[in-house]
NULO-941435 format. One record per residue (C-alpha): x, z, y; residue in three letters. Coordinates in steps of 0.05 Angstrom, whole numbers, plus 32768, in hexadecimal, padded with zeros to 4 digits. Each point is the difference from the previous one (the first is absolute). Layout:
N
XZYALA
...
% end
This chain:
146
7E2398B18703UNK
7FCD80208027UNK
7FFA7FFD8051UNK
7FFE80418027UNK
7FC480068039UNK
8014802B803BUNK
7FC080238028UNK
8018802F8035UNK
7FE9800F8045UNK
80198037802BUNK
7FF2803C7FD0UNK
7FF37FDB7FBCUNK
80277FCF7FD6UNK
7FE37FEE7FC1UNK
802A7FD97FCDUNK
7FDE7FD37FC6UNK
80177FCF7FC9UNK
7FE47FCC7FE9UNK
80247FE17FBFUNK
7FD07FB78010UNK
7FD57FDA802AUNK
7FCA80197FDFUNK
800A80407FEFUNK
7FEA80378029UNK
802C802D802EUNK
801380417FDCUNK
8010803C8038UNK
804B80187FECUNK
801580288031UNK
7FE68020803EUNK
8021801E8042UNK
7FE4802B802AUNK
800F80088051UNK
7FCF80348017UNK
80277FFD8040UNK
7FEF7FBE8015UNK
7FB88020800DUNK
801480368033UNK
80007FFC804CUNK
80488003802EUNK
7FEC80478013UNK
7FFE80167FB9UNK
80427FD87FF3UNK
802B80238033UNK
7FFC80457FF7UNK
800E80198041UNK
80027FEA804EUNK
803F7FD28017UNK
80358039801BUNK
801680028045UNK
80477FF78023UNK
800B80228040UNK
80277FD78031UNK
804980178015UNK
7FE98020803BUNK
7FCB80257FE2UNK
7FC97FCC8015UNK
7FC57FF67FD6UNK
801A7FCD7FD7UNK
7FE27FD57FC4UNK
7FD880027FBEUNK
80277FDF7FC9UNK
7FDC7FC47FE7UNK
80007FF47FABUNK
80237FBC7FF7UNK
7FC87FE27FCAUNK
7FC28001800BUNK
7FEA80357FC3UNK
7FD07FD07FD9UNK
80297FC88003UNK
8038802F7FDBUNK
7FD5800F7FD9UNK
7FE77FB67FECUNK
804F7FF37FFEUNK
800F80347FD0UNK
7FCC7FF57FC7UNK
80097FB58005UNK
804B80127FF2UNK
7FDF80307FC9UNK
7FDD7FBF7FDFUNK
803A7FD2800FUNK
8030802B7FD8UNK
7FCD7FFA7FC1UNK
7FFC7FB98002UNK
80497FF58011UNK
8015802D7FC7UNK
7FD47FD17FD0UNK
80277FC48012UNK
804180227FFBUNK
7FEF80187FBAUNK
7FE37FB67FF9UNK
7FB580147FEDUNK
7FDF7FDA803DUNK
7FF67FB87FFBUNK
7FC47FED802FUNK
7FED802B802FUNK
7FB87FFB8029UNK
7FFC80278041UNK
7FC08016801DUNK
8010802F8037UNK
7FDB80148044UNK
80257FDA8033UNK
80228042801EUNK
801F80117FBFUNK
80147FBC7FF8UNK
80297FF08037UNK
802980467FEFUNK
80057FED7FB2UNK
801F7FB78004UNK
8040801D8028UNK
800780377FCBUNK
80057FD37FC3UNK
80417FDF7FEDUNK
80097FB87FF9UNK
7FF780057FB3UNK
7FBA801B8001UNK
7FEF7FD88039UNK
800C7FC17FD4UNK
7FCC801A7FCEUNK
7FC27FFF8031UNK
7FD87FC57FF0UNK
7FC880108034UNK
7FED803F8030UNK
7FBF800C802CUNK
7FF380238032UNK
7FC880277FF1UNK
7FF0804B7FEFUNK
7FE780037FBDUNK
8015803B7FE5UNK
7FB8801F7FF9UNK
7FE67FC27FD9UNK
7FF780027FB8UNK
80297FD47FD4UNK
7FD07FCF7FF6UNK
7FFA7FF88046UNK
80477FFD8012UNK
80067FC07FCCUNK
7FCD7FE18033UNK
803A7FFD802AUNK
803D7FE57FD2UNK
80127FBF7FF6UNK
7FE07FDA7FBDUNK
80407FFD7FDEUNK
801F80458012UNK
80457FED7FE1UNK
800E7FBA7FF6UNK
% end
């Protein structure tokens, strides 16, 4: 069986096979996240409101819970998550090799369940989603799957 290659940073994730060692990495699927790239203004559509106080005081802006980027971040690493949990559910994931920017990282390990977390046989840190194939294989293990 082939091991599955993860390359994702904040707006990318790239997903490759590779059925050996040797072999190289074939591209199988690719998601986009075009909103990872935009900035907090551009996020949040419009100014935090504002609450007058009882006695008709000037009161205070209301302040957005999450940072916007971070959501953002949160919500396509749930996005990739989802696709690699649902290939372990449907038991088509054996070893898994993460390569992730470290931002995207730490939100994708808490979003994938014990079951695909079993499969990961190595992760870096390290933005590679730009590279080409070739030079992503720099960056795996030798073996790849055993």
């Amino acid at each position: 069986m082939s091991s599955l290659i993860v390359v994702a940073d904040s707006t990318l994730a790239r997903i490759f096979s590779s059925e050996s060692a040797s072999s190289p990495l074939q591209e199988i699927e690719t998601m986009a996240h075009p909103e990872g790239r935009l900035h907090d203004r551009d996020i949040t559509s419009d100014l935090p409101g504002k609450v007058k106080g009882s006695d008709g005081s000037g009161g205070h802006a209301f302040q957005a819970e999450t940072d916007p980027k971070k959501h953002e971040l949160s919500e396509f690493a749930r996005r990739v998550a989802g696709y690699l949990n649902s290939l372990t559910k449907t038991n088509k994931l054996e070893h898994l090799l993460i390569v992730a920017a470290p931002a995207l990282l730490g939100e994708l390990r808490p979003q994938l369940t014990k079951e695909t977390t079993k499969k990961i046989v190595f992760e870096l840190n390290k933005s590679l989603t730009h590279s080409t194939p070739e030079e992503i294989r720099e960056h795996l293990p030798e073996y790849l799957t055993h």
